[in-house]
C-alpha positions in Angstrom: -35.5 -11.1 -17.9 -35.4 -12.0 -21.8 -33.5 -15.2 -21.4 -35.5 -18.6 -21.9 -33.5 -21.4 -19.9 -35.1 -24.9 -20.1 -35.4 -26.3 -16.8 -32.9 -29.3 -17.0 -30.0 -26.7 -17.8 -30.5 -24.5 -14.7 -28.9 -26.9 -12.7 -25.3 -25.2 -14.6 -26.6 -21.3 -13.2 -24.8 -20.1 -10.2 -27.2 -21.7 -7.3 -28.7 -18.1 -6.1 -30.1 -17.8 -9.6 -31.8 -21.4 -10.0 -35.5 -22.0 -9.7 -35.5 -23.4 -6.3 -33.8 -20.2 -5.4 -36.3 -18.2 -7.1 -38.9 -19.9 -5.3 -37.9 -19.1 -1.8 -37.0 -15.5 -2.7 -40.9 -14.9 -3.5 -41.8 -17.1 -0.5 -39.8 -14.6 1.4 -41.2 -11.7 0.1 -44.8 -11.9 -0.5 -45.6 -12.5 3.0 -43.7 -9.7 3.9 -46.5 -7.1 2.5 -49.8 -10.0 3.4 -48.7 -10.8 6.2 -48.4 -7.2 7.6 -51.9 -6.2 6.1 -53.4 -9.3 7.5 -51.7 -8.5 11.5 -53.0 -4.9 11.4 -56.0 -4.8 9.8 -58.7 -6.1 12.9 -57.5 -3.1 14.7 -57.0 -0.7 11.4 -60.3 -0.9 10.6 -62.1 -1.2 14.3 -59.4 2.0 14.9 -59.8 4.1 12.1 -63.1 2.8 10.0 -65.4 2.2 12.6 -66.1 -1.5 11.4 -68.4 -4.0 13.0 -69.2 -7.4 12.3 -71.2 -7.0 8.7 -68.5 -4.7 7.7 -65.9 -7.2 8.3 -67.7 -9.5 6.8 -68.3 -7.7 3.3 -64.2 -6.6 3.4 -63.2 -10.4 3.2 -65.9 -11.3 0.7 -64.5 -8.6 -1.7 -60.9 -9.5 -0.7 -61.8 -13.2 -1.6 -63.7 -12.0 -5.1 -60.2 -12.1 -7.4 -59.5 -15.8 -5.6 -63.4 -17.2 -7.4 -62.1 -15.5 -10.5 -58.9 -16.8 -10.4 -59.2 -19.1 -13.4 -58.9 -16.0 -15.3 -55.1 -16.5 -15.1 -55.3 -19.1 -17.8 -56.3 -16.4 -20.7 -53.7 -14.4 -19.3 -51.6 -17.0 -19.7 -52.1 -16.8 -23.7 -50.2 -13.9 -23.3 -48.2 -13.7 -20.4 -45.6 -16.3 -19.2 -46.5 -17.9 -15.7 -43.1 -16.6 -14.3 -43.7 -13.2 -15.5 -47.3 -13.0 -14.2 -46.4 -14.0 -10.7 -44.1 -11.5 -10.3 -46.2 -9.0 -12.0 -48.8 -9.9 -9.2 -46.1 -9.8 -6.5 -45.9 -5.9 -7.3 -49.1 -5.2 -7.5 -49.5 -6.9 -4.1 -46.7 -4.6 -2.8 -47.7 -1.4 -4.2 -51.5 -1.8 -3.2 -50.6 -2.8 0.3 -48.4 0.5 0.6 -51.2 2.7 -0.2 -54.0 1.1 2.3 -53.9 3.4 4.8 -54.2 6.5 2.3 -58.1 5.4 2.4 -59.5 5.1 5.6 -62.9 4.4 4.9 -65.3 1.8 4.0 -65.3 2.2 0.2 -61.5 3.0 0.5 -60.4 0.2 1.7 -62.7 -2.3 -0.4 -60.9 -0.4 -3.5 -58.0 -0.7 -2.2 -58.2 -4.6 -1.0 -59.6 -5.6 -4.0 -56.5 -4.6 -6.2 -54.1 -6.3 -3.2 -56.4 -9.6 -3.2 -55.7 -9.3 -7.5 -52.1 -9.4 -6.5 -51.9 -12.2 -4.2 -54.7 -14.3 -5.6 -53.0 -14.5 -9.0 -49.7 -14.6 -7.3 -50.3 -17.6 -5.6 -52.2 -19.8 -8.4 -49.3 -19.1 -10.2 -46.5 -20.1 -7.5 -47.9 -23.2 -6.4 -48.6 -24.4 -10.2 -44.5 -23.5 -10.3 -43.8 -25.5 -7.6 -45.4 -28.2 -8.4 -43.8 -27.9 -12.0 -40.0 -26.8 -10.7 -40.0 -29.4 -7.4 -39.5 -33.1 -8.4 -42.2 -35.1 -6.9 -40.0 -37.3 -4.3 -38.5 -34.2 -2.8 -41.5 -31.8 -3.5 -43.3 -32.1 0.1 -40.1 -31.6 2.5 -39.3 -28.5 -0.3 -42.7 -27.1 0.4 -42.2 -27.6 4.2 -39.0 -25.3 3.9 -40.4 -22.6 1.8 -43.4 -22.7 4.3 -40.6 -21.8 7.0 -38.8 -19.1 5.0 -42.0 -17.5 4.9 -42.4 -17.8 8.2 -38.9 -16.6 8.8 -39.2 -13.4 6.7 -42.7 -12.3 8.2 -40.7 -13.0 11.4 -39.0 -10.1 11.4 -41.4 -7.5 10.1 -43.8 -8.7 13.1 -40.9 -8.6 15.5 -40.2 -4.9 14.4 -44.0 -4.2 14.7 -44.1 -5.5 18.2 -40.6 -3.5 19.2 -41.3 -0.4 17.2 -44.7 0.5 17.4 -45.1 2.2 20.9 -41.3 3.6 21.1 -41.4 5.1 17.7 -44.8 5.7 17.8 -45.6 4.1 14.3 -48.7 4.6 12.2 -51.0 2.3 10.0 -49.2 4.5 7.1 -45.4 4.1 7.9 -45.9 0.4 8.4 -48.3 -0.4 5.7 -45.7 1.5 3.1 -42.9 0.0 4.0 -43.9 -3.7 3.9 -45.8 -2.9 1.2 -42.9 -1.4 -1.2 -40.3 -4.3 0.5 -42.6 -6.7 -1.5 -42.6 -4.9 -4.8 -39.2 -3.9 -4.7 -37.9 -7.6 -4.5 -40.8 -8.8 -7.3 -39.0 -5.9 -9.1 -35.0 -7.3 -8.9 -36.2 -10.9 -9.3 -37.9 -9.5 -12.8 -34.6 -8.3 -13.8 -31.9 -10.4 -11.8 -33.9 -14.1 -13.4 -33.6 -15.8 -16.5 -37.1 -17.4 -17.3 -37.5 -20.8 -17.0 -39.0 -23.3 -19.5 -40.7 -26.2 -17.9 -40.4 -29.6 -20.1 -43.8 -30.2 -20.3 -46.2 -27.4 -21.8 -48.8 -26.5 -19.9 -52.7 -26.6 -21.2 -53.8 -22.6 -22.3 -57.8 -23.8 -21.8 -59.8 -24.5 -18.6 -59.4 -28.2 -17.3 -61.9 -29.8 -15.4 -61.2 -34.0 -15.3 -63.7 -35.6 -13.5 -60.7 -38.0 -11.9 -59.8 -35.3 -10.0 -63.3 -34.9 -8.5 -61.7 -35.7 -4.6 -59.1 -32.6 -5.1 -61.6 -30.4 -6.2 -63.7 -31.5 -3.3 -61.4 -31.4 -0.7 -60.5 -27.7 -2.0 -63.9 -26.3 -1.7 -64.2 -27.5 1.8 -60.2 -25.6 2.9 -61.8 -23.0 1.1 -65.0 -22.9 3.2 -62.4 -23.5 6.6 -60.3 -21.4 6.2 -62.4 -18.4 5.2 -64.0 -18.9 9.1 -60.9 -18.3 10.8 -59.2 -16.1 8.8 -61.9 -13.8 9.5 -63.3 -14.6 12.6 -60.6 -16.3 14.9 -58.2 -12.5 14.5 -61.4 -10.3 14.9 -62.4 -12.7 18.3 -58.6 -12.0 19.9 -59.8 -7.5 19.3 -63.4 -7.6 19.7 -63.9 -10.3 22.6 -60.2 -9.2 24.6 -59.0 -6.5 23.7 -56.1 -7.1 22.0 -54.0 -4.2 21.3 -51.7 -4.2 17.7 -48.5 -5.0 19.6 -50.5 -8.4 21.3 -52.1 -9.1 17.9 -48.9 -9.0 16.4 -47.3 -10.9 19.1 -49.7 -13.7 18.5 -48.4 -14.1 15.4 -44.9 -14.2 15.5 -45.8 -17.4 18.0 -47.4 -18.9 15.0 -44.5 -17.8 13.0 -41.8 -19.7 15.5 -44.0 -22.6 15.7 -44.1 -22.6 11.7 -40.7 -22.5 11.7 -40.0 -25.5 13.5 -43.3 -27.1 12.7 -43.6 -26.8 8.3 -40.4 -28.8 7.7 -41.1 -31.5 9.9 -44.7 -31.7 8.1 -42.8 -31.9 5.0 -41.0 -34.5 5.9 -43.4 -36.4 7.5 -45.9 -36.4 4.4 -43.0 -37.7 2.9 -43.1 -40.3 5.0 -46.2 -41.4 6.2 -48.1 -40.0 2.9 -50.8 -37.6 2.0 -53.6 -39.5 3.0 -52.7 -39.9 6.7 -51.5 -36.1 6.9 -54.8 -35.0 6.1 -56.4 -37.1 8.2 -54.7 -35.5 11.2 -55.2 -32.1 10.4 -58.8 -32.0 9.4 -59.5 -34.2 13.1 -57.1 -31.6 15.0 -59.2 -28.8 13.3 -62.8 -30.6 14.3 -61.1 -30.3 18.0 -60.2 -27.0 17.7 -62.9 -25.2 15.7 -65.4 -26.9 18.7 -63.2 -25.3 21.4 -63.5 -22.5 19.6 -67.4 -22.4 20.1 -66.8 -23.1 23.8 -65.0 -19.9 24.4 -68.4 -18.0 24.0 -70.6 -21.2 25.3 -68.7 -21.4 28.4 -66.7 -18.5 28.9 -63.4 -19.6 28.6 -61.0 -17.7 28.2 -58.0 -15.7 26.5 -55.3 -18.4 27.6 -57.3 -20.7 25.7 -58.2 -18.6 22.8 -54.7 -17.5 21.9 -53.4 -21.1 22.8 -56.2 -22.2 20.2 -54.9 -19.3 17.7 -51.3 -20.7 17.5 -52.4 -24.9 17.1 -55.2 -23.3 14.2 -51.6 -21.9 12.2 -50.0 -25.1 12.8 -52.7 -27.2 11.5 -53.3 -25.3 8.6 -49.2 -26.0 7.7 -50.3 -29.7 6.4 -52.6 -28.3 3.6 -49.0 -28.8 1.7 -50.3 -32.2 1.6 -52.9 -31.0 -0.3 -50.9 -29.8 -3.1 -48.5 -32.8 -3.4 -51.9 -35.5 -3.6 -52.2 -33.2 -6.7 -48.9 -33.4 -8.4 -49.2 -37.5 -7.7 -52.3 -37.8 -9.7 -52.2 -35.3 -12.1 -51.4 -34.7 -16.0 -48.2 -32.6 -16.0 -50.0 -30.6 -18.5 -52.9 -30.0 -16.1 -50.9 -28.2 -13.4 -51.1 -24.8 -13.9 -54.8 -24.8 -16.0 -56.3 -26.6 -12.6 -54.6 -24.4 -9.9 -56.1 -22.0 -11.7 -59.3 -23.8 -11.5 -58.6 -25.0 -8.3 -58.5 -21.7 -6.7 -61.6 -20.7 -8.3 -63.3 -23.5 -6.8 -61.7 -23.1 -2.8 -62.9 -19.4 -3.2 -66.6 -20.3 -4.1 -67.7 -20.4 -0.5 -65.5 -17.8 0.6 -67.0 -15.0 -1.6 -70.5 -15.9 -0.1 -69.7 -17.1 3.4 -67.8 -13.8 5.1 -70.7 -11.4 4.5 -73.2 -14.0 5.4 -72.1 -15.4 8.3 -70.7 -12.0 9.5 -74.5 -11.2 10.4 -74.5 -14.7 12.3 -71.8 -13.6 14.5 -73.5 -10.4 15.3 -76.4 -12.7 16.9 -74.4 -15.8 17.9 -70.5 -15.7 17.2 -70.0 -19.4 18.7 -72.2 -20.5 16.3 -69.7 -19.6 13.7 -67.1 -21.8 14.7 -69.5 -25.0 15.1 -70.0 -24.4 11.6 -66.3 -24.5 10.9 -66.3 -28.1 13.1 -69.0 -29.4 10.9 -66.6 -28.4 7.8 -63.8 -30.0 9.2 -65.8 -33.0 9.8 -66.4 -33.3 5.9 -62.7 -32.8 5.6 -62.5 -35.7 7.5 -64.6 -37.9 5.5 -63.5 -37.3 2.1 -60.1 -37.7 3.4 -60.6 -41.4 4.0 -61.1 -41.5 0.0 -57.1 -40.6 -0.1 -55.4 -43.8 -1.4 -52.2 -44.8 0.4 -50.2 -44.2 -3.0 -52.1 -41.9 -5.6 -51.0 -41.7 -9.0 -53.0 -41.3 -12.3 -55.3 -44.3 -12.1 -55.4 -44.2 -8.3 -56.7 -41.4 -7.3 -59.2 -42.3 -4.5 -60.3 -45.7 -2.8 -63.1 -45.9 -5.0 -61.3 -46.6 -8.5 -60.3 -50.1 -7.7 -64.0 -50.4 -8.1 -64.4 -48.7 -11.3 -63.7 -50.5 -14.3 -60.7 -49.2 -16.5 -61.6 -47.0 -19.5 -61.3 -49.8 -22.6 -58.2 -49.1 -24.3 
């Protein structure tokens, strides 16, 4: 992959080796190998490891640990071009995943999801700073929506194999881990070779940025961060602990929320396209005030697993407009900036989620509903610092609030 091809002459490469191309084959194959680790795990490490609550709760706060370091990627970037480190990653995502169940125990699989979470945090700082470089701005969010679907697609089938395979063939946490896992890094592999590295027209900043007109992104980051860290722990490790679920129903869960991704991430594309950023948001972050409270009912009231699972599948589809997040960016930003503030931008979603898991893992122990109105009340903030979204952001409009602050002098 020696070749340097300036982005305006890839449009003349044969269309499976463009950037756009490129783009959806990593989509396809990284979730592939996260994905897999992320349906099993609830019942790998209840199954094999024992784990309770705290435990759970330490395991995500190291997996998130290379996410709040993440703005290490700009020195690597001295060194390394952005392409070539996100495909790098993409192995090392692969080939740690492979190995997971080789250490079934609690130290084990810390070591061994630390060096995953390496691989996909700097994997994705690095793909969505190329997206946001490769995708023109008027078609970026309905190109996001689709590479949100062929992710969707491709983790589609490894479920649906899961959920076919598992009791007839009598599968193991080893078989499936290894093959997901080496599917990833043998694609990140080909791409290396089979792509021609492509040069971006404007260079990227090598230092840390930190501009404080982008104070509402950073913001609104921190507080997915904070979110999402709640049900990506919790809402999976409810549908084993609380019902029972088996892997086969786990898994079937989620090839639900894959479908409904399907359908549902290209239409968001489009209709952030249409209706804008500031509206998108809007609707998720109220959607997911609704939900994370009914959440908190289940164990208030005593609903039940209807609910719950129904509540699992509108969480995933909520969580699709977060694309809007990433396009409000490319509107207001430096083109220089992208890559230097995903980078930072990752470091800053991850704050809370290296400290909340383990803490809030002792909280469920006493009061697991109380968990979720937590998440409510972070949705709520959402909420309110999405009202600061202009209609039409751009550099010099970035919230509400700069029509009131006088220009810079020039």
């Amino acid at each position: 992959m020696s070749r340097i091809v300036p982005l305006p002459e890839a449009r003349h490469l044969p269309v499976w080796r463009r950037p756009v191309a490129l783009l959806f084959l990593m989509a396809v194959a990284m979730p592939v190998a996260f994905a897999t680790w992320s349906a099993l795990l609830n019942n790998f490490v209840i199954e094999v490891a024992q784990f309770d609550g705290h435990d759970i709760g330490w395991l995500h706060t190291v997996r998130e640990i290379p996410g709040f370091l993440a703005i290490g990627v700009i020195a690597v970037l001295m060194v390394m071009r952005e392409q070539v480190l996100g495909l790098v990653a993409l192995v090392l995502l692969g080939v740690a995943t492979a190995l997971t169940a080789q250490f079934p125990s609690l130290g084990g699989i810390l070591t061994i999801t630390m060096l995953s979470s390496i691989g996909f945090h700097y994997y994705e700082t690095v793909n969505q700073s190329l997206q946001l470089q490769w995708l023109p701005k008027e078609h970026a969010p309905r190109m996001l929506g689709w590479l949100l679907a062929a992710g969707s697609g491709a983790t589609l089938v490894s479920y649906g194999l899961i959920v076919l395979l598992w009791e007839p063939l009598g599968l193991t946490y080893g078989v499936v881990y290894a093959f997901a896992g080496g599917f990833t890094a043998l694609v990140a592999a080909l791409a290396f070779f089979l792509y021609p590295q492509f040069q971006s027209e404007t260079v990227q900043n090598k230092k840390m940025v930190l501009r404080r007109r982008y104070w509402l992104y950073y913001a609104l980051q921190f507080m997915a961060g904070a979110r999402r860290q709640i049900f990506t722990v919790f809402a999976g490790f409810m549908m084993v602990e609380k019902f029972g679920f088996d892997v086969h129903e786990v898994t079937a869960l989620f090839l639900i929320n894959l479908v409904a991704n399907m359908v549902f991430a290209p239409l968001v594309g489009r209709a952030v396209g249409v209706f804008g950023e500031r509206r998108a948001l809007l609707f998720e972050y109220g959607g997911l005030v609704l939900v994370f409270l009914a959440y908190g009912g289940i164990y208030f009231f005593g609903w039940g697993v209807v609910l719950a699972a129904t509540l699992y599948v509108i969480d995933h589809m909520f969580f699709a407009m977060a694309l809007a997040l990433k396009t409000y960016f490319q509107k207001i930003a430096d083109p220089a900036d992208i890559a230097p503030t995903a980078a930072v931008a990752f470091t800053i979603n991850h704050i809370a989620a290296v400290v909340l898991p383990a803490a809030l893992g002792y909280l469920w122990m006493v009061a697991p509903g109380a968990v979720f109105g937590l998440a409510a009340g972070m949705a709520m903030i959402s909420l309110c610092l999405a009202l600061l979204i202009p209609r039409h952001p751009e550099p010099g409009n970035e919230t509400v609030l700069a029509r009131f602050v006088p220009a810079p002098a020039q």
